[in-house]
C-alpha positions as protocol buffer text, in pm:
chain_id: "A"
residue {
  index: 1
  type: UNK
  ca { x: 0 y: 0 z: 0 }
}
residue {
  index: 2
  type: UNK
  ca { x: 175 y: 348 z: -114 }
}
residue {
  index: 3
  type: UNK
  ca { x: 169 y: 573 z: 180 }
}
residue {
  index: 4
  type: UNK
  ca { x: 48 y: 892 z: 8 }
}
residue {
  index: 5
  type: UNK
  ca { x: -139 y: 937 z: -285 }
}
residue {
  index: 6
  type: UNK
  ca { x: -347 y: 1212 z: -451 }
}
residue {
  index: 7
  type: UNK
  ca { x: -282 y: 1580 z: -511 }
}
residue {
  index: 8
  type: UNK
  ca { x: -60 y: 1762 z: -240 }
}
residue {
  index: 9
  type: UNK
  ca { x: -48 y: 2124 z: -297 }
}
residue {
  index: 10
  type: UNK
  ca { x: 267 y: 2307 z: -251 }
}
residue {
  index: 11
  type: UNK
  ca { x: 180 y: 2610 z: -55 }
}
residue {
  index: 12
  type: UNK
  ca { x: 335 y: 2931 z: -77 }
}
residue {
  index: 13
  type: UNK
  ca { x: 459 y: 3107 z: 265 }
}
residue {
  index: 14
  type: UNK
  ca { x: 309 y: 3424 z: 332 }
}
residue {
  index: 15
  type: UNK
  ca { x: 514 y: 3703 z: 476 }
}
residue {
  index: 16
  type: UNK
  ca { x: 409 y: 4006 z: 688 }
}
residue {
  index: 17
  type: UNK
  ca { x: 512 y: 4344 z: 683 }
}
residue {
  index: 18
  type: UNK
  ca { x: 832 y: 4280 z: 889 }
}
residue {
  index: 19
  type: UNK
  ca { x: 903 y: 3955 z: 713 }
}
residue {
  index: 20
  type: UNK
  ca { x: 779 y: 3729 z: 960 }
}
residue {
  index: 21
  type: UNK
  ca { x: 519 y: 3465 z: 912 }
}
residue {
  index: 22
  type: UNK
  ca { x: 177 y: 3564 z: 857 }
}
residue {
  index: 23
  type: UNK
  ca { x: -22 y: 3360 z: 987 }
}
residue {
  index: 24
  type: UNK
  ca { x: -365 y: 3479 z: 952 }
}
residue {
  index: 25
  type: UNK
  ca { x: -236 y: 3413 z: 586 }
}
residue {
  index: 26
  type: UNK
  ca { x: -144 y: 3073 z: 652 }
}
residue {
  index: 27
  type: UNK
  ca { x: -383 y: 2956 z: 805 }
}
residue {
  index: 28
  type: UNK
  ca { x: -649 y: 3102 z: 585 }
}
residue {
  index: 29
  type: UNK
  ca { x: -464 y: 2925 z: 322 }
}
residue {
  index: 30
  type: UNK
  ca { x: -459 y: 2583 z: 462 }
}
residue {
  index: 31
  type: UNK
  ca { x: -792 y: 2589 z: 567 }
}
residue {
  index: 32
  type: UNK
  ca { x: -943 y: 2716 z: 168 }
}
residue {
  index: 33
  type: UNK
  ca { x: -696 y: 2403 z: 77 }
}
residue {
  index: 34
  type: UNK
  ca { x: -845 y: 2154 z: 266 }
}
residue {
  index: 35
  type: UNK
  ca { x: -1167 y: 2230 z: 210 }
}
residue {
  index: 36
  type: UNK
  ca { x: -1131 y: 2259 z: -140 }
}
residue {
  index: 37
  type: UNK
  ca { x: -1082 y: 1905 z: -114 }
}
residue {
  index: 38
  type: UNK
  ca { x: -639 y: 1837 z: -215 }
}
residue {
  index: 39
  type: UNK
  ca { x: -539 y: 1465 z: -63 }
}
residue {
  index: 40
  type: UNK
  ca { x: -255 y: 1664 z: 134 }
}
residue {
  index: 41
  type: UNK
  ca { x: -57 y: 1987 z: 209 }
}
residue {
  index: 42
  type: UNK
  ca { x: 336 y: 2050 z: 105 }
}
residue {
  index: 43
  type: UNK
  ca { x: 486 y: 2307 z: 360 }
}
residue {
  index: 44
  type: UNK
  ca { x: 805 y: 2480 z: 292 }
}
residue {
  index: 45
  type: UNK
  ca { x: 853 y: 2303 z: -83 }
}
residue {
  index: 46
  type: UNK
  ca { x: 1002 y: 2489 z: -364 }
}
residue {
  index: 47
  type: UNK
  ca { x: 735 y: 2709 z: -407 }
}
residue {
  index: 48
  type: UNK
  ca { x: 731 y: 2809 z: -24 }
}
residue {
  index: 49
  type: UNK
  ca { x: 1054 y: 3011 z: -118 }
}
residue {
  index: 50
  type: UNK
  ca { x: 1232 y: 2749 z: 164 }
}
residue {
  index: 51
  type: UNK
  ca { x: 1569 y: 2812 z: 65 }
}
residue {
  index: 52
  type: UNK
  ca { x: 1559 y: 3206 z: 134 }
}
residue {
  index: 53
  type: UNK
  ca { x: 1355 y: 3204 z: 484 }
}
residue {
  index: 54
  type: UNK
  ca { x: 1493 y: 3156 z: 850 }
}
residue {
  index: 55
  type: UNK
  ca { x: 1507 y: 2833 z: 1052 }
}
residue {
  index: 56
  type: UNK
  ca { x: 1304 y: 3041 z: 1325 }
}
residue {
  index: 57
  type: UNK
  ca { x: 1023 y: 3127 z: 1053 }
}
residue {
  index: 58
  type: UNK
  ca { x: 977 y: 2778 z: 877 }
}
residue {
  index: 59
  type: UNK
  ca { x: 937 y: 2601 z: 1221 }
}
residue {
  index: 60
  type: UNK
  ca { x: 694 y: 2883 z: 1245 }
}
residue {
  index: 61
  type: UNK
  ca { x: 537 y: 2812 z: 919 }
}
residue {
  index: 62
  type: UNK
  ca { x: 522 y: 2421 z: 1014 }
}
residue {
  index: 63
  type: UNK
  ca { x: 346 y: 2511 z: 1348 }
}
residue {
  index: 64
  type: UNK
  ca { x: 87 y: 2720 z: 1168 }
}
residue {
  index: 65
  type: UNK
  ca { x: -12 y: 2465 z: 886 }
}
residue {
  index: 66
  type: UNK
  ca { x: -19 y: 2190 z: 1099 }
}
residue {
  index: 67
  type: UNK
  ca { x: -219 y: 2334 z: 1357 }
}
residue {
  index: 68
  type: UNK
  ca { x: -504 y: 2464 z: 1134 }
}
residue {
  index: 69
  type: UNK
  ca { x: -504 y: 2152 z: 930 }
}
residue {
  index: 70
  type: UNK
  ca { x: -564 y: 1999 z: 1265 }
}
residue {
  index: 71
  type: UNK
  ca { x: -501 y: 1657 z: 1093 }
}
residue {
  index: 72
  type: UNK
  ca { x: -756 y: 1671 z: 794 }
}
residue {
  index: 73
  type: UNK
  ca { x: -489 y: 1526 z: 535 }
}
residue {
  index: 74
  type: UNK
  ca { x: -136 y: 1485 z: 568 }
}
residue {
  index: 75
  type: UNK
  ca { x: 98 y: 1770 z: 612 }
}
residue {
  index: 76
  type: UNK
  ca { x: 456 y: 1712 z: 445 }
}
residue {
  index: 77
  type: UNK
  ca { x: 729 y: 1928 z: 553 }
}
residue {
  index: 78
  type: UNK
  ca { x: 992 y: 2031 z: 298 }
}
residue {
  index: 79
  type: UNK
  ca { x: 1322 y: 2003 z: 408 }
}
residue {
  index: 80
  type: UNK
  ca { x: 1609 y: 2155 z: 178 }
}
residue {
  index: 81
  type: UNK
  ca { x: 1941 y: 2134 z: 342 }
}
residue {
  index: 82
  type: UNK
  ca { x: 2351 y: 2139 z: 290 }
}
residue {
  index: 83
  type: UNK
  ca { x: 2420 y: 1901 z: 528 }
}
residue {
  index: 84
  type: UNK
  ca { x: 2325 y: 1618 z: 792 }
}
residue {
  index: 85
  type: UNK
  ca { x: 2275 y: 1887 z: 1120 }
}
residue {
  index: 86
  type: UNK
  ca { x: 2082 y: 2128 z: 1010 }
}
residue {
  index: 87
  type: UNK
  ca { x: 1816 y: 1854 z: 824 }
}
residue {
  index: 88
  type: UNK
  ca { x: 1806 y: 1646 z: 1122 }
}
residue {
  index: 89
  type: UNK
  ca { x: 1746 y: 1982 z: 1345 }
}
residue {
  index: 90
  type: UNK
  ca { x: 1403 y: 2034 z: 1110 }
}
residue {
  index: 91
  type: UNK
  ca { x: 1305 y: 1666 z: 1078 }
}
residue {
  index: 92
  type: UNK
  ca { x: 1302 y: 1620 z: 1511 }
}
residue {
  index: 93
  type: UNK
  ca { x: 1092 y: 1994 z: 1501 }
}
residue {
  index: 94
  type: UNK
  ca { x: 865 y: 1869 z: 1201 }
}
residue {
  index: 95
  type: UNK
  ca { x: 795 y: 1553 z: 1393 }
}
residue {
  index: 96
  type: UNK
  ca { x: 759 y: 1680 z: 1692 }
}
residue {
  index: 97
  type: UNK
  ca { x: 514 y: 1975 z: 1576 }
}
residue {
  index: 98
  type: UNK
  ca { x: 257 y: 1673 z: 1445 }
}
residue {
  index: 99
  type: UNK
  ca { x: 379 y: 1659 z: 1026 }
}
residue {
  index: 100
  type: UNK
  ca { x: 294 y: 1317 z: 896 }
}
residue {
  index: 101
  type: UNK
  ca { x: 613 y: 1317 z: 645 }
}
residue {
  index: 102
  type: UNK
  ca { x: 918 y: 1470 z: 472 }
}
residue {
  index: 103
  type: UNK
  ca { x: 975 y: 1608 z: 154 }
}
residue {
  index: 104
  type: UNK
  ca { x: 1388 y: 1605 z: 142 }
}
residue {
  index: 105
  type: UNK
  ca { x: 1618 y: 1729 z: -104 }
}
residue {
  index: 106
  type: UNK
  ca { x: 2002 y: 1719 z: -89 }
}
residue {
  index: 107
  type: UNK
  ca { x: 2146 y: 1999 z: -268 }
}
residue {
  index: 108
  type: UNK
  ca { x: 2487 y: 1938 z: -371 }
}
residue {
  index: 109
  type: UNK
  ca { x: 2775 y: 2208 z: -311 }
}
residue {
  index: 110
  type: UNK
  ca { x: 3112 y: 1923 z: -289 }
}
residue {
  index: 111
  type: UNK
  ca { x: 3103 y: 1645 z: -532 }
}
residue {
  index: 112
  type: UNK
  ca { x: 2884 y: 1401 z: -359 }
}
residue {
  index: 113
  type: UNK
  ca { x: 2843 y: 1059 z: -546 }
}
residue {
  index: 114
  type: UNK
  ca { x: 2580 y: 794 z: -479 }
}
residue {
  index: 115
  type: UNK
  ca { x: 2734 y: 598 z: -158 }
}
residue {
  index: 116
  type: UNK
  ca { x: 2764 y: 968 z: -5 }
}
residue {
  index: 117
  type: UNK
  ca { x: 2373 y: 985 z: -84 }
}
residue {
  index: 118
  type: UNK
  ca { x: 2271 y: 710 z: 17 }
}
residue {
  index: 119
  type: UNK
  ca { x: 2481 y: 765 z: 368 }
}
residue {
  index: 120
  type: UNK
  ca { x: 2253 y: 1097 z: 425 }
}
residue {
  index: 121
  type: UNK
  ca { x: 1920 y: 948 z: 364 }
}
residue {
  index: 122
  type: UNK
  ca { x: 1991 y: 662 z: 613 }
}
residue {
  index: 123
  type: UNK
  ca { x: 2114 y: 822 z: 879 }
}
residue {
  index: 124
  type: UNK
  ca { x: 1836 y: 1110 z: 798 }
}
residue {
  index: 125
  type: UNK
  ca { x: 1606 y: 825 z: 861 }
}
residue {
  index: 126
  type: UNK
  ca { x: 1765 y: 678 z: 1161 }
}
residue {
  index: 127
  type: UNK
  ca { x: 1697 y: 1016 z: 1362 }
}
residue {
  index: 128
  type: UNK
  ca { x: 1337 y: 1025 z: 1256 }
}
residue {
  index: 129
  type: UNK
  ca { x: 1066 y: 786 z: 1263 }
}
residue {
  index: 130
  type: UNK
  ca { x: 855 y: 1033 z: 994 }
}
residue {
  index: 131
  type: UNK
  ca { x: 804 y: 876 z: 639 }
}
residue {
  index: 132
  type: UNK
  ca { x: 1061 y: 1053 z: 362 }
}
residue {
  index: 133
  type: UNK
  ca { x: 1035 y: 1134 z: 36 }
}
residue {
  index: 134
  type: UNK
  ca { x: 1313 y: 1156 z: -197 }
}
residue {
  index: 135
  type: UNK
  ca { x: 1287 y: 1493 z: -368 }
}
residue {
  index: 136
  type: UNK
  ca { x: 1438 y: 1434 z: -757 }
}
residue {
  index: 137
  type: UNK
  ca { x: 1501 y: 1807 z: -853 }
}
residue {
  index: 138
  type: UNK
  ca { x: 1808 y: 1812 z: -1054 }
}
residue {
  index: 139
  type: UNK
  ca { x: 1787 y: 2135 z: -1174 }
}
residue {
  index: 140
  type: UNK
  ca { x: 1753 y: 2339 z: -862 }
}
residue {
  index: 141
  type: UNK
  ca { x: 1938 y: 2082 z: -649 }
}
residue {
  index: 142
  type: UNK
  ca { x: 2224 y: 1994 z: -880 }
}
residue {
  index: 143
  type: UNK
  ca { x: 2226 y: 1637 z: -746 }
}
residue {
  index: 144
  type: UNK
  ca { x: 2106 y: 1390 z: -996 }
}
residue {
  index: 145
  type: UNK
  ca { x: 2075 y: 1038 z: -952 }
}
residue {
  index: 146
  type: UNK
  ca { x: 1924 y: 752 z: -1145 }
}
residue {
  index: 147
  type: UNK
  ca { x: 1590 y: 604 z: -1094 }
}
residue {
  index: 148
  type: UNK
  ca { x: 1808 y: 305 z: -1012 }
}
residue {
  index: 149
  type: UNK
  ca { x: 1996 y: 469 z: -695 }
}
residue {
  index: 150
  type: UNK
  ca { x: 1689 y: 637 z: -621 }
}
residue {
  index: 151
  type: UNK
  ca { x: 1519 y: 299 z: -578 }
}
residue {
  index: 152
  type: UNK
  ca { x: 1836 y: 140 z: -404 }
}
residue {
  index: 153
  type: UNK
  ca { x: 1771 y: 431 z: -157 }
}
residue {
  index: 154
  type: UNK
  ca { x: 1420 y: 305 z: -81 }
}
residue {
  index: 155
  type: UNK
  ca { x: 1531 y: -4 z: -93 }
}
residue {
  index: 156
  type: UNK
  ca { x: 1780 y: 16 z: 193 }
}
residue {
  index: 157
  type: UNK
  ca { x: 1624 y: 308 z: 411 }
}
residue {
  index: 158
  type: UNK
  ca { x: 1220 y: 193 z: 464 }
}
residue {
  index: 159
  type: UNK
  ca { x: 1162 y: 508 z: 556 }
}
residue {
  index: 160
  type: UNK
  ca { x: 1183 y: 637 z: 219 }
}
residue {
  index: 161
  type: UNK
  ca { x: 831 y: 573 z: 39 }
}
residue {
  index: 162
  type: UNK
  ca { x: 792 y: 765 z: -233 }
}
residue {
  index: 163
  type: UNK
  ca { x: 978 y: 1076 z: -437 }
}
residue {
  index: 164
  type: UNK
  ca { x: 871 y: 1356 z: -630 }
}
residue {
  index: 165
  type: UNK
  ca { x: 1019 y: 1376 z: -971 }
}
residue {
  index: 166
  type: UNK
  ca { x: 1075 y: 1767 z: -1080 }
}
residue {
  index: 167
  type: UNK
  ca { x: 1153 y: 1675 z: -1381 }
}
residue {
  index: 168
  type: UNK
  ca { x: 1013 y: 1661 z: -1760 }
}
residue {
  index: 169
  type: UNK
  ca { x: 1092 y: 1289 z: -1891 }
}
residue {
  index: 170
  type: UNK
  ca { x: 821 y: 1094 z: -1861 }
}
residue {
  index: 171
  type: UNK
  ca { x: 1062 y: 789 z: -1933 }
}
residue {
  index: 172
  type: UNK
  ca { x: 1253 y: 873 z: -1645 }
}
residue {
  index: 173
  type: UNK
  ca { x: 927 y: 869 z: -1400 }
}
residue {
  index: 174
  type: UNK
  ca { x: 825 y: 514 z: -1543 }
}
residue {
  index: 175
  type: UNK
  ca { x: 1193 y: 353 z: -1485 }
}
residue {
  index: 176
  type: UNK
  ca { x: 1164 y: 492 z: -1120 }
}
residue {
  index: 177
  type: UNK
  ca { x: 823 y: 315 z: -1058 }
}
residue {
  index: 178
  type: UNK
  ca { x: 957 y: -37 z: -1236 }
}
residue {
  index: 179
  type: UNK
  ca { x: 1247 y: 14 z: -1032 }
}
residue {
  index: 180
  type: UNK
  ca { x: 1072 y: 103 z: -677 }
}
residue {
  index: 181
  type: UNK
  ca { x: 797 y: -140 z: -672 }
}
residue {
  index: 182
  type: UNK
  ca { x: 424 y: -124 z: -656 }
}
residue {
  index: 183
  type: UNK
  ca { x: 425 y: 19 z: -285 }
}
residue {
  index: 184
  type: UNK
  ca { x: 663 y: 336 z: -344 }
}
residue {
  index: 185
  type: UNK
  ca { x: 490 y: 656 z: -395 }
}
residue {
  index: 186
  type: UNK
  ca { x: 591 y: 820 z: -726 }
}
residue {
  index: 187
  type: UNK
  ca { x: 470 y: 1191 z: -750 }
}
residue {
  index: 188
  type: UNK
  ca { x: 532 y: 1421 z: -1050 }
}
residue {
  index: 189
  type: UNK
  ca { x: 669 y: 1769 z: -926 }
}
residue {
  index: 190
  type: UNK
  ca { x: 356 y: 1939 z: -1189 }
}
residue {
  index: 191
  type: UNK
  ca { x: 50 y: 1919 z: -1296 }
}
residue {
  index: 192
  type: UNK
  ca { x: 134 y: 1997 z: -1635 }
}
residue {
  index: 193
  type: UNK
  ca { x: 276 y: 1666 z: -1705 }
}
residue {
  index: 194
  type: UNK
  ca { x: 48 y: 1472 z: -1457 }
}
residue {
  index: 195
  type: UNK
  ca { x: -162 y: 1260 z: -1758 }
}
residue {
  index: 196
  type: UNK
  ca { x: 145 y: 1115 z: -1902 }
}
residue {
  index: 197
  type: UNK
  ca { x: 279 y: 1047 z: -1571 }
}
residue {
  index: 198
  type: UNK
  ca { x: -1 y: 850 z: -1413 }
}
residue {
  index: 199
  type: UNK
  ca { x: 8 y: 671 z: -1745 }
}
residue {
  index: 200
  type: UNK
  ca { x: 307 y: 557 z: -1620 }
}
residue {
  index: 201
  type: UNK
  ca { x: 252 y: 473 z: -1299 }
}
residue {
  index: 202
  type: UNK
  ca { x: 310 y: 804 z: -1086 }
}
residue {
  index: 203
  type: UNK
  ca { x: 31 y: 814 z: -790 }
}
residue {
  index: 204
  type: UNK
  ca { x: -34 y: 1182 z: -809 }
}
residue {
  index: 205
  type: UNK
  ca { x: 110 y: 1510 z: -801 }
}
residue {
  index: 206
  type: UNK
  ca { x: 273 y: 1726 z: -526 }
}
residue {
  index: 207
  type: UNK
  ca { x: 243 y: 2081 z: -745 }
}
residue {
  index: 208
  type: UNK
  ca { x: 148 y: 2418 z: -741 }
}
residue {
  index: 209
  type: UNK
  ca { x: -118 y: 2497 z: -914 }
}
residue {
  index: 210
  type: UNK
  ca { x: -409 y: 2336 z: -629 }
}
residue {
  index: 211
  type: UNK
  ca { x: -320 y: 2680 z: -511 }
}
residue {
  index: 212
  type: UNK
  ca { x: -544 y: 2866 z: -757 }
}
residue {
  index: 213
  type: UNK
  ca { x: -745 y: 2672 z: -939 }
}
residue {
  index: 214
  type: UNK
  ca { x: -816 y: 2321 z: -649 }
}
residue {
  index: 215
  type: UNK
  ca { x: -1066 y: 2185 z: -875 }
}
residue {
  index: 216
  type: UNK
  ca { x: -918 y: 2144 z: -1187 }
}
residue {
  index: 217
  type: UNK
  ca { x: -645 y: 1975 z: -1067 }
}
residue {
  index: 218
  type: UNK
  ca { x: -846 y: 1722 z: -862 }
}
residue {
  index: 219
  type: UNK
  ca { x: -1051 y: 1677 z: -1151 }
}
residue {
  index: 220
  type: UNK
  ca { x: -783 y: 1595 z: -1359 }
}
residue {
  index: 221
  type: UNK
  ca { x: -627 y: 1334 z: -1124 }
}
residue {
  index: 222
  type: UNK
  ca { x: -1039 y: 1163 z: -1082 }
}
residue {
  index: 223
  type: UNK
  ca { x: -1014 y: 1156 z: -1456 }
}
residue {
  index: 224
  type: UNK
  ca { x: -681 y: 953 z: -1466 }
}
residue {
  index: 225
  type: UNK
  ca { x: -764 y: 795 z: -1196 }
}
residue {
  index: 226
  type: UNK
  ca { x: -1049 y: 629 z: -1320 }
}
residue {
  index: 227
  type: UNK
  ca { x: -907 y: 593 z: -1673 }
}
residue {
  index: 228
  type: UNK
  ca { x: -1101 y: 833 z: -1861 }
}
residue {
  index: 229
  type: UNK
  ca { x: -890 y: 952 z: -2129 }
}
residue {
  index: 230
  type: UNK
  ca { x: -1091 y: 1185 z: -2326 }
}
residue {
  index: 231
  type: UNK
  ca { x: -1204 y: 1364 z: -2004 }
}
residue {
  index: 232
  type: UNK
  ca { x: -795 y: 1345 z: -1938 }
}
residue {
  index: 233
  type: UNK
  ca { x: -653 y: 1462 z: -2188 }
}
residue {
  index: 234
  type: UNK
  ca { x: -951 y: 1783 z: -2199 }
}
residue {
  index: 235
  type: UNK
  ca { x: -822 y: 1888 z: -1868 }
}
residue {
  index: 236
  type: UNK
  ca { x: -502 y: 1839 z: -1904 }
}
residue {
  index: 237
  type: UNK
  ca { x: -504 y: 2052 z: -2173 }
}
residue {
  index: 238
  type: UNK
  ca { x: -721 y: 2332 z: -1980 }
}
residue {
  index: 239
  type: UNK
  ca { x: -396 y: 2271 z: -1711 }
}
residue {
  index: 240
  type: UNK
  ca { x: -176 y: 2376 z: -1950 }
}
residue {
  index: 241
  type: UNK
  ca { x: -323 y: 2723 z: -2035 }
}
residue {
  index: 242
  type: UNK
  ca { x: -188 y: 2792 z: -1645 }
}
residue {
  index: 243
  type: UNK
  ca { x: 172 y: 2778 z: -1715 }
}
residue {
  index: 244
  type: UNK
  ca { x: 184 y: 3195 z: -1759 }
}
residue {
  index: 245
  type: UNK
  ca { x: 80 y: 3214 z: -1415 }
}
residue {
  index: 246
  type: UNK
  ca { x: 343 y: 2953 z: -1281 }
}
residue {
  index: 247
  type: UNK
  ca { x: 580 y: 3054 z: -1496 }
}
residue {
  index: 248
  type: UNK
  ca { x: 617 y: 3423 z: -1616 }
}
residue {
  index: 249
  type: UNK
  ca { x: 917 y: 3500 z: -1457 }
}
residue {
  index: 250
  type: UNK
  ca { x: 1224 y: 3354 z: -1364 }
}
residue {
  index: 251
  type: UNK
  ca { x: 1141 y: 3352 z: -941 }
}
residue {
  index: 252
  type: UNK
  ca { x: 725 y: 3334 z: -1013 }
}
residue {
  index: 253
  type: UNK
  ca { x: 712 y: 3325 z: -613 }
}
residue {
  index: 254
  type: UNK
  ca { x: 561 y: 3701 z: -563 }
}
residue {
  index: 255
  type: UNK
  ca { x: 335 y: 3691 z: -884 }
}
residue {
  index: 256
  type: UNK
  ca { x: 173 y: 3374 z: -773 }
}
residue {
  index: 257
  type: UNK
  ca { x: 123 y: 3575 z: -451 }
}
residue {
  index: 258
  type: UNK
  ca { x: -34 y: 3848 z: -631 }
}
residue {
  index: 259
  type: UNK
  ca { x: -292 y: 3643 z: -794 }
}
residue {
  index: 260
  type: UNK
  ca { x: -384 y: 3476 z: -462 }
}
residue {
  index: 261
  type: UNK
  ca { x: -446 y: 3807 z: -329 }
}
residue {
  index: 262
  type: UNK
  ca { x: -630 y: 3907 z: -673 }
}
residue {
  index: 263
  type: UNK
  ca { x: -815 y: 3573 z: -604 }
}
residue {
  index: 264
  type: UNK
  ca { x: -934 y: 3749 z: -260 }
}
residue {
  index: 265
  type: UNK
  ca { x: -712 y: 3558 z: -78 }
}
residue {
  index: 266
  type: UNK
  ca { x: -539 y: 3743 z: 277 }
}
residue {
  index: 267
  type: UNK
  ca { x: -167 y: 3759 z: 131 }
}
residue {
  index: 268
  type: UNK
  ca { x: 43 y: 4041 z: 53 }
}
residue {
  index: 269
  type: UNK
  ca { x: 279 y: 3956 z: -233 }
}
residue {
  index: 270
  type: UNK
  ca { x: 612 y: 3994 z: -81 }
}
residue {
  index: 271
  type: UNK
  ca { x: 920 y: 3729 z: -126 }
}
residue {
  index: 272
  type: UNK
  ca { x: 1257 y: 3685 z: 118 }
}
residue {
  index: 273
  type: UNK
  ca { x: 1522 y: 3805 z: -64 }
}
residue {
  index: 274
  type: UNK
  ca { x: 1714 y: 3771 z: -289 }
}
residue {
  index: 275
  type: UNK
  ca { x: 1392 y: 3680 z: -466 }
}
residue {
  index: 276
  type: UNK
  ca { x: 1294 y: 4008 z: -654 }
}
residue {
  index: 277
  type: UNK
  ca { x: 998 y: 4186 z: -519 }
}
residue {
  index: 278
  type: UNK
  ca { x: 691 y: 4224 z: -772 }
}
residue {
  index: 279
  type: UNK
  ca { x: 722 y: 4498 z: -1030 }
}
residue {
  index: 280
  type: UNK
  ca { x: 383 y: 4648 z: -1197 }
}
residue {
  index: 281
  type: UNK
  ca { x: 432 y: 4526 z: -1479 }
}
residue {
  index: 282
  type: UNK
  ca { x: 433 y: 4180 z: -1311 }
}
residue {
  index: 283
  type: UNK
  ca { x: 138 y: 4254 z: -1148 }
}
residue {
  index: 284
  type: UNK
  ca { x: -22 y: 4419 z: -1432 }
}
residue {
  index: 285
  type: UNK
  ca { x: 83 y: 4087 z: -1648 }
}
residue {
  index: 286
  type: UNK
  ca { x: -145 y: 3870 z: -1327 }
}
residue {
  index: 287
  type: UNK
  ca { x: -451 y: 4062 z: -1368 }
}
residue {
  index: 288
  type: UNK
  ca { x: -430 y: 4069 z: -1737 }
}
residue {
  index: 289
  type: UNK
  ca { x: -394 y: 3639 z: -1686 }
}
residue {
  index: 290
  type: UNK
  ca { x: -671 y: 3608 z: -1450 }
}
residue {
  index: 291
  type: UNK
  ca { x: -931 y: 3821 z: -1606 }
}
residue {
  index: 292
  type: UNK
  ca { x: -870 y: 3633 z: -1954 }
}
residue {
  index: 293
  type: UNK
  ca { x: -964 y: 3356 z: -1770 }
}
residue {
  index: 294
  type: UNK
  ca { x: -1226 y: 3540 z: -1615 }
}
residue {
  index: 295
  type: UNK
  ca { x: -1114 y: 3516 z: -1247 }
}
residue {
  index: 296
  type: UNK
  ca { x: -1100 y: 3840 z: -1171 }
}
């Protein structure tokens, strides 16, 4: 049985005036998530700007989502670390504050090569008794395994279950879940891809866009899910018509907050540097996107 499965939205971490956590924000957020109906929550991912914000503000932010989820779905922390410490510091504090897993990536600074890997995951696991799943996000990360050693990692650490794959080749994704087995959780990292992927194999999608538009998304997954391809592939196309939003600029963190906040959600669009801060013609370029698609 695959420990999580479904859509998990990646939420976005709202900032106050002073930088801090907002969390009237947060917690307004989780709570429109959850009820929107999403299988699970992603705090502190990729899109939660975690590389850029304090160790004192994402234990913050885990506190908040976790206590106004109040154990509805499954809250997965996002840990994105250099090193053994400081990831075992927010794995004990995740745990601890109630999170039901871990979404971990390694990034690479020294040469690391698989045996090195391998050697962080277990002993990662060995201080935790939280589920862990491998984050594949080569890009960003500049770690890149195979879905081979990514398997061999499951396959010698239990704790790790399942990985989200950030990545575009579909053939990649399928040679992970031949590799893993039928109980490993394979997630794409977007919904843009998420029809091909579940074709494949891949359980769901930890992404984004459940952030704006819940429903389609959800929709989407029912409709691959239950094998309906035509109803598939229509959404999937309707998906990719959001990619502007996600996408527009090279850090899309504040203009994703803007069109929350256009959305009439309680967040203020501002990013930890040294993201750049909206510009009006961002902004501008958010409300011209929504109201072509008649959200605003």
């Amino acid at each position: 049985m695959k420990r999580f499965e479904g859509i998990f939205a990646v939420m976005l971490t709202a900032f106050d005036e002073c930088g801090e956590i907002d969390f009237r924000a947060m917690s307004h957020m989780t709570d429109f998530l959850v009820t929107s109906g999403v299988h699970g929550l992603v705090v502190l991912g990729s899109n939660g700007e975690c590389p850029y914000i304090s160790n004192r503000n994402r234990k913050n932010a885990v506190d908040c989502v976790v206590d106004a989820c109040a154990g509805r779905v499954p809250v997965i922390v996002g840990i994105n670390a250099r090193g053994l410490g400081p990831a075992l510091d927010m794995a004990l504090y995740a745990e601890e504050a109630g999170a039901d897993g871990l979404l971990v990536a390694l990034h690479r600074f020294y040469p690391l090569d698989e045996e090195a890997v391998l050697d962080f995951y277990r002993r990662l696991a060995e201080g935790t008794s939280l589920p862990i799943l491998y984050y594949n996000f080569p890009t960003h990360t500049g770690l890149e395994l195979t879905p081979q050693a990514i398997a061999r990692i499951a396959s010698e650490v239990p704790s790790v279950v399942g990985a989200k794959e950030t990545i575009f080749d579909v053939e990649e994704v399928r040679r992970l879940v031949e590799a893993a087995g039928e109980d490993f959780c394979v997630f794409t990292g977007m919904s843009f891809n998420l029809l091909p992927t579940m074709t494949v194999g891949a359980c769901g999608a930890i992404c984004p866009l459940p952030n704006f538009v819940p429903r389609l998304v959800l929709d989407l997954y029912e409709a691959c899910r239950n094998g309906d391809r035509e109803r598939a592939e229509a959404l999937q196309g309707e998906v990719h018509t959001y990619a502007p939003l996600l996408a527009s600029s090279p850090t899309p963190h504040a203009m994703q907050k803007e069109a929350l906040r256009l959305l009439g959600h309680p967040i203020n669009p501002a990013v930890m540097s040294p993201l750049p801060q909206l510009t009006p013609e961002q902004a501008a370029a958010v409300r011209g996107f929504l109201a072509s698609k008649g959200m605003v």
